[in-house]
TIRO-2110 file (N, C-alpha, C; in Angstrom, 1 decimal):
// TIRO-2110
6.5, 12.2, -5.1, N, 1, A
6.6, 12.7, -3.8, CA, 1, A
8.0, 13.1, -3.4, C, 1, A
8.1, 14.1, -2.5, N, 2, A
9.2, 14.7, -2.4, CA, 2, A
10.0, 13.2, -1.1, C, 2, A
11.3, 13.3, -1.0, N, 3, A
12.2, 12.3, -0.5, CA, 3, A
12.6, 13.4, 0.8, C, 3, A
12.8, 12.3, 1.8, N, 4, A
13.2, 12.8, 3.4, CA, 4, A
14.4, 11.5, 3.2, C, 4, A
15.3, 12.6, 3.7, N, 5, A
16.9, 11.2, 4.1, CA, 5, A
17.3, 11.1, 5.5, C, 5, A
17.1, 9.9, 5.7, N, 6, A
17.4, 9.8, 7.3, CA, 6, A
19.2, 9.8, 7.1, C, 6, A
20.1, 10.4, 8.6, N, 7, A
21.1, 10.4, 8.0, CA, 7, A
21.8, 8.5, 8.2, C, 7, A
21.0, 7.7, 8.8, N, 8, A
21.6, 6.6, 8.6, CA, 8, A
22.1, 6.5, 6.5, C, 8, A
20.9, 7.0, 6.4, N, 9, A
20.4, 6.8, 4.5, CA, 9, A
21.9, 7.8, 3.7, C, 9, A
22.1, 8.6, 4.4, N, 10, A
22.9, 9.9, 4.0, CA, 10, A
24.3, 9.1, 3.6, C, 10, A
24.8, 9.1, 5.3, N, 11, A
26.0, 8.2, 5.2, CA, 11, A
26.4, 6.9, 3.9, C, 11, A
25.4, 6.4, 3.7, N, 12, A
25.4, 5.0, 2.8, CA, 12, A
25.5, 5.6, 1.8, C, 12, A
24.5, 6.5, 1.4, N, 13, A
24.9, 7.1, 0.1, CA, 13, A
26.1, 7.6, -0.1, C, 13, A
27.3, 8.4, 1.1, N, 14, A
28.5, 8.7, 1.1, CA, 14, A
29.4, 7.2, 0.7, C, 14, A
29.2, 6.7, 1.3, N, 15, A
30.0, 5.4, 1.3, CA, 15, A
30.0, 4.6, 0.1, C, 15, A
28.9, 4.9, -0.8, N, 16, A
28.9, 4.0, -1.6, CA, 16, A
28.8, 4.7, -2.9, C, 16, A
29.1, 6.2, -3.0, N, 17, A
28.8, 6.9, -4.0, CA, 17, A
27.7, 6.5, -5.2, C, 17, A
26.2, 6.3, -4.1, N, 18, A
25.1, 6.8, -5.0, CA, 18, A
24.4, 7.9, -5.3, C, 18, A
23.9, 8.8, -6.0, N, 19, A
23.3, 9.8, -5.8, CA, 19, A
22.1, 10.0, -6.1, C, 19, A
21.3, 11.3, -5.2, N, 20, A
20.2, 11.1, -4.9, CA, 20, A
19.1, 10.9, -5.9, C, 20, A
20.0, 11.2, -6.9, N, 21, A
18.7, 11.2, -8.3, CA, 21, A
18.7, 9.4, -8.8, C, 21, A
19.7, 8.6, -8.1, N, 22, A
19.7, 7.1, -8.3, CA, 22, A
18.6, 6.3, -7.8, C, 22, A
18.7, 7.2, -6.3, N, 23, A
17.7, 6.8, -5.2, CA, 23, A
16.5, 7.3, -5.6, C, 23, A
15.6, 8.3, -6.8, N, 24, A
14.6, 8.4, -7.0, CA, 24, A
14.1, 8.0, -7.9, C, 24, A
15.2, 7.3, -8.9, N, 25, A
14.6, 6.7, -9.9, CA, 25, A
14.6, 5.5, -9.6, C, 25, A
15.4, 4.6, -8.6, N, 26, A
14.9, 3.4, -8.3, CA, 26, A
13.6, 3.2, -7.4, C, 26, A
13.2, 4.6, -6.7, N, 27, A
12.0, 4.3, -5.8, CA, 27, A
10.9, 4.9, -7.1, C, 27, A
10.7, 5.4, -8.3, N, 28, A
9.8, 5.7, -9.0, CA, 28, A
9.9, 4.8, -10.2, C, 28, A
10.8, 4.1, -10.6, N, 29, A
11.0, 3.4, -11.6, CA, 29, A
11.5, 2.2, -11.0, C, 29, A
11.4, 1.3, -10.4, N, 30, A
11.9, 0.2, -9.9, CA, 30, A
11.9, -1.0, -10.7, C, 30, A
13.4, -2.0, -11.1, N, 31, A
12.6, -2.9, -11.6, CA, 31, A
11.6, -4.1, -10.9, C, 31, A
11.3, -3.8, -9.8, N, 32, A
10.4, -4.5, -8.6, CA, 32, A
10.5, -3.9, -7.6, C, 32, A
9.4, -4.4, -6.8, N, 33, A
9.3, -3.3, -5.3, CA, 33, A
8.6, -4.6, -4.4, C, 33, A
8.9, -5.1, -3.1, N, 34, A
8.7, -5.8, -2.0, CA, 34, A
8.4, -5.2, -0.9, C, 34, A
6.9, -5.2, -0.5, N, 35, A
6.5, -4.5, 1.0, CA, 35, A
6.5, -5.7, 1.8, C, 35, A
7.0, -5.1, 2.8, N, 36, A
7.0, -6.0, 4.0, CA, 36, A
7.3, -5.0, 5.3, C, 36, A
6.5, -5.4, 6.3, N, 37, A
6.1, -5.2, 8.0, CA, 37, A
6.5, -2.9, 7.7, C, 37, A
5.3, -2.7, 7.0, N, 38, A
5.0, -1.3, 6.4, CA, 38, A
6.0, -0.7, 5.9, C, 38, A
7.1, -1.0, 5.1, N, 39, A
8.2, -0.6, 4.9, CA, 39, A
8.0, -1.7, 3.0, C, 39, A
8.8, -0.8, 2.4, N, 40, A
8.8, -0.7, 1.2, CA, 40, A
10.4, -1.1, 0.8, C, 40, A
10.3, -2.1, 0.1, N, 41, A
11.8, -2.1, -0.9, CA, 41, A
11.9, -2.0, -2.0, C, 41, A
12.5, -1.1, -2.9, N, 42, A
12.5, -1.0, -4.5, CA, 42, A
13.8, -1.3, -4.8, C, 42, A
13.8, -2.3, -5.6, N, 43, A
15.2, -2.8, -6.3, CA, 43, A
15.4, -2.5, -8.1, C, 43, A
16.6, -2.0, -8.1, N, 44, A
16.3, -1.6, -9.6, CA, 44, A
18.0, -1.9, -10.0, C, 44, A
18.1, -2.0, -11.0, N, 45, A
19.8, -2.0, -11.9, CA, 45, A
20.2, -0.9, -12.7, C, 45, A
20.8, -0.1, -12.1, N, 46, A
21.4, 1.0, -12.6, CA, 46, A
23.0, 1.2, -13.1, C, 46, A
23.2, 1.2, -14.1, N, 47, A
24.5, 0.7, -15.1, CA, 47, A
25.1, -0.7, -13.9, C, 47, A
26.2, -0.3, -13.6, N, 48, A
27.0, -1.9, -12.8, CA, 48, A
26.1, -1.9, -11.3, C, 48, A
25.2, -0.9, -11.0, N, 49, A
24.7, -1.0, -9.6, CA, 49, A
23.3, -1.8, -9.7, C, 49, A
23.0, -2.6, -8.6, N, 50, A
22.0, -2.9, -8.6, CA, 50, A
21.6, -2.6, -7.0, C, 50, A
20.4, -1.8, -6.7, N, 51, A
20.4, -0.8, -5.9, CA, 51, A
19.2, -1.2, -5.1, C, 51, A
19.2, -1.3, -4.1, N, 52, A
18.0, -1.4, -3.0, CA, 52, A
17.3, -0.4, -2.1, C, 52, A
16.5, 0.3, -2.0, N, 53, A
16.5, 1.0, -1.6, CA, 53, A
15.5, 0.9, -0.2, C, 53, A
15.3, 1.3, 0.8, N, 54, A
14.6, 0.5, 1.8, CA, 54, A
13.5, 2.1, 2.1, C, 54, A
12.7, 2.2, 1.7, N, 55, A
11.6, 3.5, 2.5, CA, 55, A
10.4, 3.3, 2.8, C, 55, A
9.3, 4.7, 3.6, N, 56, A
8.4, 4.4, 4.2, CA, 56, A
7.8, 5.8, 3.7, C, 56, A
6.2, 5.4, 2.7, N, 57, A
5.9, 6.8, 3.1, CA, 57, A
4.9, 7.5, 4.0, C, 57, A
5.7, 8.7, 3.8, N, 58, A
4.8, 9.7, 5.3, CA, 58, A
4.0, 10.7, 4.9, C, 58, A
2.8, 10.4, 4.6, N, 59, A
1.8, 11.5, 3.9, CA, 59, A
2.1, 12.1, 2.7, C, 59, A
2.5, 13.0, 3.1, N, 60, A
3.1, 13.8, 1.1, CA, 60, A
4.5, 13.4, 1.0, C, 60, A
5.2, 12.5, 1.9, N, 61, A
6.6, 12.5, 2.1, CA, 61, A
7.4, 10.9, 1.5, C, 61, A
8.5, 10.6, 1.2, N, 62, A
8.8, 9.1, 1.4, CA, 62, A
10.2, 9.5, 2.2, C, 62, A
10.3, 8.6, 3.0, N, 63, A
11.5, 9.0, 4.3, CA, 63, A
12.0, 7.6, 3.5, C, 63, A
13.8, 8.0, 3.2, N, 64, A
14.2, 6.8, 2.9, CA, 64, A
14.9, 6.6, 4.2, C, 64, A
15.1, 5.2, 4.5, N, 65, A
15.5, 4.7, 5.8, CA, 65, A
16.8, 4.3, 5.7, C, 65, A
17.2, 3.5, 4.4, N, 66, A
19.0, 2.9, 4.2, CA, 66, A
18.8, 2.7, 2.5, C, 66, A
20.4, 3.1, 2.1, N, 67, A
20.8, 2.6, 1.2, CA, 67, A
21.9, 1.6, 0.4, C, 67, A
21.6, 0.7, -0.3, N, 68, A
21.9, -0.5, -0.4, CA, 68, A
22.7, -1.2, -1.4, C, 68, A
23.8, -0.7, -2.5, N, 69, A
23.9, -1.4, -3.6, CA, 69, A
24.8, -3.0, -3.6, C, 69, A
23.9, -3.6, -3.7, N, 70, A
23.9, -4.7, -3.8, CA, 70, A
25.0, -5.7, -4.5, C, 70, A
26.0, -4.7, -5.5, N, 71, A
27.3, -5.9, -5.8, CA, 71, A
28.0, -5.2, -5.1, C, 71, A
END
C-alpha cells in the first residue's frame, strides 16, 4: 500500500536521518508489529537503527503518523 506522511512524520525523518525506503520496509517487513487503540506499531532493526514506526491505515492508504529510532 502506498505511504501518506504526515509532516509531524516528515520532520522526524529529517532529524534523524531515516529514509523513506527504511520506513517501508519496517512497516512491510517488521521484526514485530503491536496494535493498539487503531493505530499500528512496527518495530524492526535496520543496521545500528532500531526503528519504530507508528501508522494507521486509510483504505488503499497507510498514513504514517511519527517516526522513531529507538537508540
Amino acid at each position: 500500500m502506498p505511504l501518506i506522511f504526515t509532516d509531524h512524520a516528515k520532520q522526524r525523518m529529517i532529524e534523524r536521518g531515516i529514509k523513506p525506503q527504511e520506513v517501508q520496509d519496517t512497516i512491510d517487513m517488521p521484526d514485530y508489529t503491536i496494535s493498539k487503540e487503531g493505530k499500528k506499531e512496527s518495530i524492526k532493526k535496520i543496521g545500528n537503527k532500531n526503528l519504530k514506526i507508528i501508522y494507521s491505515e486509510k483504505g488503499k492508504f497507510i498514513k504514517v503518523i511519527t517516526v522513531i529510532d529507538k537508540i
